[in-house]
N, C-alpha and C positions, 0 to 999 in steps of 0.2 A: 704429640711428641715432636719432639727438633730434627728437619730435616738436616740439621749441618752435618758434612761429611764424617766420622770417623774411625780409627783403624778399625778391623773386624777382630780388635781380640777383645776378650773379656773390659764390659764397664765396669764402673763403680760403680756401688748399690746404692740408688737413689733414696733420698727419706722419705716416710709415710707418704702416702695419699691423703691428700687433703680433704676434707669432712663434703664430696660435694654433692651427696645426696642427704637433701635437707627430706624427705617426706620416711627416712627410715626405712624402717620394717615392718610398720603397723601393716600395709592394707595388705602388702606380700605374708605376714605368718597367721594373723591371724589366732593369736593364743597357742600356736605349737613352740616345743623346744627345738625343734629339728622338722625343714620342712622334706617330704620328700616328692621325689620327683620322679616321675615312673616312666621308663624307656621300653616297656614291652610290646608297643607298637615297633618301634622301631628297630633296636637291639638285638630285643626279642626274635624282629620277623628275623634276623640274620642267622637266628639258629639251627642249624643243620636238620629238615626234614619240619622246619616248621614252614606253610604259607598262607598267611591269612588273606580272606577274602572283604571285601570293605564291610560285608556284612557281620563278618565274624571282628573287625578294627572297631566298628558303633556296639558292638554288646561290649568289647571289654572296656569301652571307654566307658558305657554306663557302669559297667562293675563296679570300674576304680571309681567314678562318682561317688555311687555309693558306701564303699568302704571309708572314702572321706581322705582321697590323695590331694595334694596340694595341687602339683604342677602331672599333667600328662603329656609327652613327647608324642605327638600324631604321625610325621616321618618328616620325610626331605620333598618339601613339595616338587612337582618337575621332574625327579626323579626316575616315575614311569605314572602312568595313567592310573593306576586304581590310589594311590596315593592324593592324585588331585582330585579322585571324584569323592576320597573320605574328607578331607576339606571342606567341600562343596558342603556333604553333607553334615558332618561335625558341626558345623555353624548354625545349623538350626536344632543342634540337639541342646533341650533346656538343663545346661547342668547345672548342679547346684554348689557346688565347691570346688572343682575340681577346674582349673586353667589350662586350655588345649598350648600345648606350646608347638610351634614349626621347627623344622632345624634344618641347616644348611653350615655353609663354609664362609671363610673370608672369601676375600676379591682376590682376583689371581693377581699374580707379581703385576708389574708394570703394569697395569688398569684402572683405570679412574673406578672408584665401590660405583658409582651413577651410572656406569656400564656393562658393569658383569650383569650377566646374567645368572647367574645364580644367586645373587641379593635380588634381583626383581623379583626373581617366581619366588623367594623367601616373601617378601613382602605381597604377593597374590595372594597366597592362603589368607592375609585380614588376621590371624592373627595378632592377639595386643602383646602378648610376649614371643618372642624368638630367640632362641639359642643359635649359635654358631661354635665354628671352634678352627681354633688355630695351633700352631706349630710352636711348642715351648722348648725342644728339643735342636740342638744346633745342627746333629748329624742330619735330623730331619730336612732342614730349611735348607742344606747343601743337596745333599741325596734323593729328597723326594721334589721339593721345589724348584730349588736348580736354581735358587737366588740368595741374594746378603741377608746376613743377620739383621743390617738396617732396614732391607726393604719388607724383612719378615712384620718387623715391629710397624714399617706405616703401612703393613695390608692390615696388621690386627687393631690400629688405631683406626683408620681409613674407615673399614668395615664398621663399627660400631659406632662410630660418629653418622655413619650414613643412616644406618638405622633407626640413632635416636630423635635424627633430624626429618623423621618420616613420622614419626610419633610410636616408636616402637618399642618395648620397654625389651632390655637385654640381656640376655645371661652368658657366660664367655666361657666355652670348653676347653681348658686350655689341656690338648692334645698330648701324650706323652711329656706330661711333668715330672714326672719321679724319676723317668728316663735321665730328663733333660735338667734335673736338677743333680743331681749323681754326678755329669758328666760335667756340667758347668752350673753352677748354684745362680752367678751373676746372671748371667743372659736369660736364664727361667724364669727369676725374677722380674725382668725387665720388660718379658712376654704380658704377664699377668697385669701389670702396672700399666702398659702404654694401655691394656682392653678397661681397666677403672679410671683411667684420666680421663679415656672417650667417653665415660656414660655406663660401661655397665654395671648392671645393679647384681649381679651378683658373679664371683668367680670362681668356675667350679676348676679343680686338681683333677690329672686324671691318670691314672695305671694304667694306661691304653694296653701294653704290653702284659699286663698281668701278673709281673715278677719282683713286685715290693713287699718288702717287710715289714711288720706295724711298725717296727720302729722307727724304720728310715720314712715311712710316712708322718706319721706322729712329727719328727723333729721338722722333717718339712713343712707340715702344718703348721707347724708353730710360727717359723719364722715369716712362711707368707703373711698370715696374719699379723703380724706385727707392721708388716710393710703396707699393709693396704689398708689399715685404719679402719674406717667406718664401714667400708664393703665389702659384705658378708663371706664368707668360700664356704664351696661345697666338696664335695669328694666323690668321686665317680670310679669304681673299681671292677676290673676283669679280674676274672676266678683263675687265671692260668695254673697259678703256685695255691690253688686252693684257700686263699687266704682273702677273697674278695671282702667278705663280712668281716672277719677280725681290721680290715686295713680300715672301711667304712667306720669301725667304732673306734678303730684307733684315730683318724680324722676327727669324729664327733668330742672324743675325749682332749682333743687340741685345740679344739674352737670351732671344727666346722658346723655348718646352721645347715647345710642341705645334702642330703643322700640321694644320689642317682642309684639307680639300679631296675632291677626287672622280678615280676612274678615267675614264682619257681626257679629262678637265676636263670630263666633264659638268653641265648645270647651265642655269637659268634664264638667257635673253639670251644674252649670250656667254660662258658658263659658270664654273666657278670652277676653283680652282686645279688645277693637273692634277698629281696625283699622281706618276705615271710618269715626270715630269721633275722636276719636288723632289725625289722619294726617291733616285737617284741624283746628283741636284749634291750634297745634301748628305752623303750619304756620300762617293763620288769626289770634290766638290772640294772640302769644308769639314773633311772627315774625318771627321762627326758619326755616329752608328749612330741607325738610323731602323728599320731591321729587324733579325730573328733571323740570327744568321752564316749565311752560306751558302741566304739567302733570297731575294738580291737577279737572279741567275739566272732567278728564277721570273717576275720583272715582266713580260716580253712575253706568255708566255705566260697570265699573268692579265690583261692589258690587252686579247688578241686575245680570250678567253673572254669577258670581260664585254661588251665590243664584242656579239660574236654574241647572248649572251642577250639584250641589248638590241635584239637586231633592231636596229643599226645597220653601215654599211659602214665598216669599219676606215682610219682616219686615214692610208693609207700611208706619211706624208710627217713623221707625228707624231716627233718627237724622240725618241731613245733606245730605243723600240719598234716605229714605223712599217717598213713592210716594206723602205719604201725610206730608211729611216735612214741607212744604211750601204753603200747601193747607189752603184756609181761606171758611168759611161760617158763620160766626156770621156776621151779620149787620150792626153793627158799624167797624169792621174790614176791611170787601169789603171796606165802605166807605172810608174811611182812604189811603187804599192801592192803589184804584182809581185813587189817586192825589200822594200819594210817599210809594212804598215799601217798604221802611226805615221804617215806620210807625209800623210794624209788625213782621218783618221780620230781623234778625239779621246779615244775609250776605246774598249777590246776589246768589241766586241759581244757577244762571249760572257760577257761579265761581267753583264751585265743581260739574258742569255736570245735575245739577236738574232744575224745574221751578217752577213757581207759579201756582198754580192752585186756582180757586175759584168757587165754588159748586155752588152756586145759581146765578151767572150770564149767560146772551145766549151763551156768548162765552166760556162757558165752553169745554177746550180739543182744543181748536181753536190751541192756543200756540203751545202744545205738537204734533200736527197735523203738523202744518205748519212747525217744526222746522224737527221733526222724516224725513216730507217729502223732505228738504234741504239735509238730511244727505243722501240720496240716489240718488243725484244731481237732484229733482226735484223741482223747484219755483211757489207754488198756491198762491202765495201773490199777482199777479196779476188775480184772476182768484174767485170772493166773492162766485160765485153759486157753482162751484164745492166744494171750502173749506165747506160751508154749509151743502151739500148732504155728505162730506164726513166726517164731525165731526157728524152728526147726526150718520153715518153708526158704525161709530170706540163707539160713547157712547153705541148705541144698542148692539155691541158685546161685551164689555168691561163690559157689564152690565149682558151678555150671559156666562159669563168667558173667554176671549179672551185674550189674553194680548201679545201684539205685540213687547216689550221692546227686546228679543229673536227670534223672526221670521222676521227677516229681509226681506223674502222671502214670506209669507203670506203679510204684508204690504206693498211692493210693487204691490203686482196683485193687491191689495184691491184698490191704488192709482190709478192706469192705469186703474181698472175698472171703478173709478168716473170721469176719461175723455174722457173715453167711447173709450179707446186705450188697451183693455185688450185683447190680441189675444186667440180665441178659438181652443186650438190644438183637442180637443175632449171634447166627452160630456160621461159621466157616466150614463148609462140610468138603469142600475140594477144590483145587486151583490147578494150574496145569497152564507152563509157558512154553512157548516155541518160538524159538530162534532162529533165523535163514543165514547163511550166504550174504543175501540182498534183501536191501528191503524192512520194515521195521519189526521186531518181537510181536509176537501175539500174545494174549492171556485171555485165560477163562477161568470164572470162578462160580462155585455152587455156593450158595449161602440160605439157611434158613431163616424164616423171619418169622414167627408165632407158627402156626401149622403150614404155613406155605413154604416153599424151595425157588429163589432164585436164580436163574442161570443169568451171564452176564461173559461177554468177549469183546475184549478191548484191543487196538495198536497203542502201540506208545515207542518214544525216543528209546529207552531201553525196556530191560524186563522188570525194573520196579516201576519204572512209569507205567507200565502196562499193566501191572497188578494193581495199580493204584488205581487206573483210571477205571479199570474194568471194577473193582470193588466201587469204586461211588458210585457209579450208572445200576450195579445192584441194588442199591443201598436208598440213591435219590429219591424212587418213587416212595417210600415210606420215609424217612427222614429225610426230608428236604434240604433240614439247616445244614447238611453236610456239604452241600452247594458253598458255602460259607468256609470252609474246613482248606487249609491250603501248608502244602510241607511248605517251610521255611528253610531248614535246612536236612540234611543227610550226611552223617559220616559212618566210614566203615573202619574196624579195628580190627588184626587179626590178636589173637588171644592167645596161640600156642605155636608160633613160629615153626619148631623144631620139626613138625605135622606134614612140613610145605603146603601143598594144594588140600588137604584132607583138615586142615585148622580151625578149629572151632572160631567161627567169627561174629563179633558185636558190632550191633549195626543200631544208631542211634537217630533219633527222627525228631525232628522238632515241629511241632503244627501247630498255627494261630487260625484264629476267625477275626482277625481285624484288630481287636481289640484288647486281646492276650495270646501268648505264646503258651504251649504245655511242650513238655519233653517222655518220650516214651523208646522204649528198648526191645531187641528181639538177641539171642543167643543163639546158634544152631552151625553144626558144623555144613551144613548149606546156607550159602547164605540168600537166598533166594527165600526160606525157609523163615531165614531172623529177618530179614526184610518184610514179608507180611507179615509176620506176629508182631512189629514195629508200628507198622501202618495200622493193623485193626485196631489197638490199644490204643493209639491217636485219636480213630473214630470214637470209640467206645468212651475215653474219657472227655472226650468233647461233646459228644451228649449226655454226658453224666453232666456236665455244665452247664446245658442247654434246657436237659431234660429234666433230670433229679439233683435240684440243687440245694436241695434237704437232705443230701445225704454225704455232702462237703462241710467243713467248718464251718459250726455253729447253727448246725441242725441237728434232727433228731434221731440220724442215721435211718429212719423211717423210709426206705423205698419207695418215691410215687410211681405208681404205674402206669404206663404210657397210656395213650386212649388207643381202646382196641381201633386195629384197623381194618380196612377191608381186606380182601384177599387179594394177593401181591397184583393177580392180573388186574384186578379193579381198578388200581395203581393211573392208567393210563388212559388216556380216552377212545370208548371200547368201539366211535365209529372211526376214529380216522384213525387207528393205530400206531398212535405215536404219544411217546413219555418224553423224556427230560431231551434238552436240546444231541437235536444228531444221535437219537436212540429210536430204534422199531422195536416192536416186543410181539412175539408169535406165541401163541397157547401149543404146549408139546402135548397133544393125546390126553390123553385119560390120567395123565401126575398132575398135571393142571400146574405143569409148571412152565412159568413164560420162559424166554428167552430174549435176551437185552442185548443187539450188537450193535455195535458202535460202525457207524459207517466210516468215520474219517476222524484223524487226532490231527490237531495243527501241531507241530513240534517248538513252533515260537512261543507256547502257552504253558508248555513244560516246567515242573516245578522238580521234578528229578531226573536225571537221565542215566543214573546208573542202567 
């Protein structure tokens, strides 16, 4: 753009942008009609009572991988520290579709872009694409920048130029558009325009504020487009005035190629656009392809996943994915629905991963039972009495707070117990924590293992660490491979607020051995309570893994039974008494039952410290 000086009032609207991205669109869409670009790293994290951990940042970014996102926003490198070590790690995560993008700011007023810092640490991440965003908005560029509408226009030239001259491919946020087109239509324009002369390859519009009307967006649509010729615009919308999604398809229905927004509409205030229902209006009712064929299935089930990493309670009610999307109990409804889903129902819930549900019929949960138990390679559709005992069991805890959509590992044992194929590695007969003043938690637990009783008394950082440790020092000297068995993660949920201290609480546990991850749940208004029954079902399905792996998908639910073992004290070597590392084990009398204490926990080794 032309540094020559002039007045600060409204320019003339310059003509098109000239044609000067010769490589198009091919390698950026890739066969979509609309690409989209997913902000719930970032956006997201800004949502009130959400904070993701870098570990919980690498699972949703494999999610979105796999559902098949175009562009994924990773954060603001520099930012703060857990942000630069998901970078670090992102870069070596192998995705397969899905483009980690960075995001940051222009160059401040008066500073050369080769000196800010905030374009370096943009450029540390290595990122091949980067997003920025600048000031389209005039009150902005007085009020918040404290500089000229001209110097606004050469930080957002400035910026982008520097970028592409780093080898950085661009996308241009342009900050309060709709604002700043309302107020003055010329100078927004002239934003948008100086960030496409520079280089970048696409310009996205943005509702920062959250207070546009499809229309006044639509018409803005229009004309940007017109102005910027061959380089594409996206749309990027805040739910303030509840209209984030209607504004996003009223954009797409203007011309825009790219939807910004976030899973489950997380986001600052009243969050931004929700994905989950874009990506389906637009394919279902504009016909546009927004995902990979045969991708669209997966939405619930990516919607319910990031939910949980987020430690949030799932939207029931949320459109196109909520549990109760598709749920019927008025009277004349059922009826209706009975003889054709159509009847009620404005697309097959199975086409975006959900089902029907219908409250006052017997077969309530039948569906969601029988399917849930398909996806684990198991077939009760021939089998009425187990299905029976086994939707009754799934209502009773679903009604306990249970929720299985994440536990993959809880509803399978629940499955195999209704066939009466649940194998029993051990039984839990007593546990018992104690807490100090000073000093770390104690735990002891009784567990039986074929005719034998083991005792076992652990420290730990907190009281489920110490339940935890104390359970695998029982457990070790018969099942070794539980040495192998490590939580990954731990969230806790309360379930009935109203309750205060007395609140039934779900307490969710994720455990790997290296090489996969399983998920397992505990309910109980103690939560000390749900936290073991979390942790033993970890164990339990992780040597059903280990152990009986004929009795997972694509076996013959046949039970192998372990090879007997000796008797627990056998366990240890019976002259120098000692079992698994930093364990003694004492014979109690005449129960002949040992006793396992832990002399010392390092608290750096720690995988929970609830």
């Amino acid at each position: 753009m032309s540094r020559k000086k002039h007045p600060e009032s409204v320019q003339p609207i310059p003509p098109p942008v000239p044609e000067i991205h010769p490589q198009g669109l091919d390698d950026a869409v890739g066969g979509e009609d609309v690409m989209i670009y997913d902000t719930t790293l970032r956006d997201g994290a800004q949502s009130e009572g959400i904070s993701y951990s870098v570990e919980d940042k690498l699972k949703i970014l494999r999610a979105l991988d796999r559902l098949g996102v175009r562009f994924v926003e990773g954060g603001w490198p520099g930012a703060n520290p857990k942000d630069a070590e998901f970078f670090e790690r992102a870069a070596k995560e192998p995705l397969q579709r899905a483009a980690l993008v960075a995001f940051g700011s222009t160059r401040r007023a008066r500073m050369p872009a080769a000196d800010d810092e905030g374009l370096k640490t943009l450029l540390s991440a290595g990122t091949p694409w980067v997003t920025i965003f600048g000031k389209s908005w005039e009150y902005h560029v007085r009020e918040a920048l404290r500089t000229t509408m001209e110097e606004n226009l050469a930080m957002i030239s400035d910026s982008v130029r520097h970028l592409r001259a780093a080898g950085r491919r661009v996308i241009y946020d342009a900050e309060h558009f709709f604002d700043g087109y309302a107020a003055n239509p010329q100078y927004a324009l002239l934003t948008i325009m100086a960030a496409a002369e520079a280089g970048a390859e696409w310009v996205v519009l943005c509702d920062t504020n959250g207070g546009a009307l499809p229309d006044q967006v639509r018409a803005a649509v229009t004309v940007a487009a017109a102005r910027l010729g061959a380089v594409p615009l996206g749309i990027h919308a805040h739910n303030d005035g509840e209209l984030a999604v209607a504004n996003s398809l009223a954009a797409v229905q203007a011309g825009a190629r790219q939807v910004q927004g976030t899973i489950n509409g997380y986001g600052e205030r009243c969050g931004n656009a929700n994905l989950c229902s874009v990506i389906p209006n637009a394919e279902l009712k504009l016909g546009l392809r927004c995902l990979p064929q045969g991708a669209l299935p997966h939405l619930t089930s990516t919607a319910r996943f990031v939910s949980e990493v987020a430690n949030r309670i799932p939207n029931s009610h949320q459109p196109f994915v909520g549990r109760s999307a598709f749920t019927h109990k008025a009277g004349i409804h059922v009826s209706a629905i009975e003889r054709s889903r159509r009847a009620y129902e404005h697309i097959d819930p199975a086409i975006v991963g959900n089902a029907t549900r219908v409250l006052v019929s017997d077969q309530m949960g039948s569906s969601n039972v029988l399917n849930r138990a398909r996806e684990i390679g198991i077939d009760l559709s021939g089998r009425p009495e187990t299905m029976r005992v086994l939707v009754n069991k799934v209502k009773e805890l679903e009604y306990r707070g249970f929720e299985f959509e994440d536990a993959e590992g809880s509803f399978t044992l629940l499955v195999l117990e209704a066939l009466e194929k649940r194998p029993r590695y051990f039984t839990l007969l007593d546990h018992r924590v104690l807490t100090v003043m000073s000093g770390p938690p104690e735990a002891t637990v009784r567990v039986r293992v074929g005719d034998d009783e083991i005792h076992a008394a652990s420290l730990g950082v907190g009281p489920a660490h110490a339940l935890d440790q104390a359970l695998r020092q029982a457990l070790l000297g018969v099942y070794p491979e539980i040495r192998d068995f490590h939580l990954t993660d731990f969230k806790v949920r309360i379930l009935d607020g109203h309750d205060g201290t007395g609140a039934r609480t779900r307490v969710h546990v994720e455990t790997g051995d290296g090489d996969r991850t399983w998920s397992t749940m505990g309910v109980d208004p103690n939560i000390i309570n749900a936290t073991l029954h979390a942790i033993i079902e970890g164990y339990e399905y992780g040597l059903l893994l280990r152990r009986s792996a004929d009795l997972l998908p694509g076996g013959s639910l046949q039970p192998s039974r372990p090879e007997a073992t000796p008797r627990a004290e056998a366990q240890v070597n019976s002259a120098t008494g000692s079992g698994p590392d930093n364990v003694s084990v004492k014979p109690d009398g005449e129960r002949r039952m040992p006793i396992v204490v832990l002399h010392e926990v390092d608290p750096g080794r720690s995988e929970i410290g609830a």
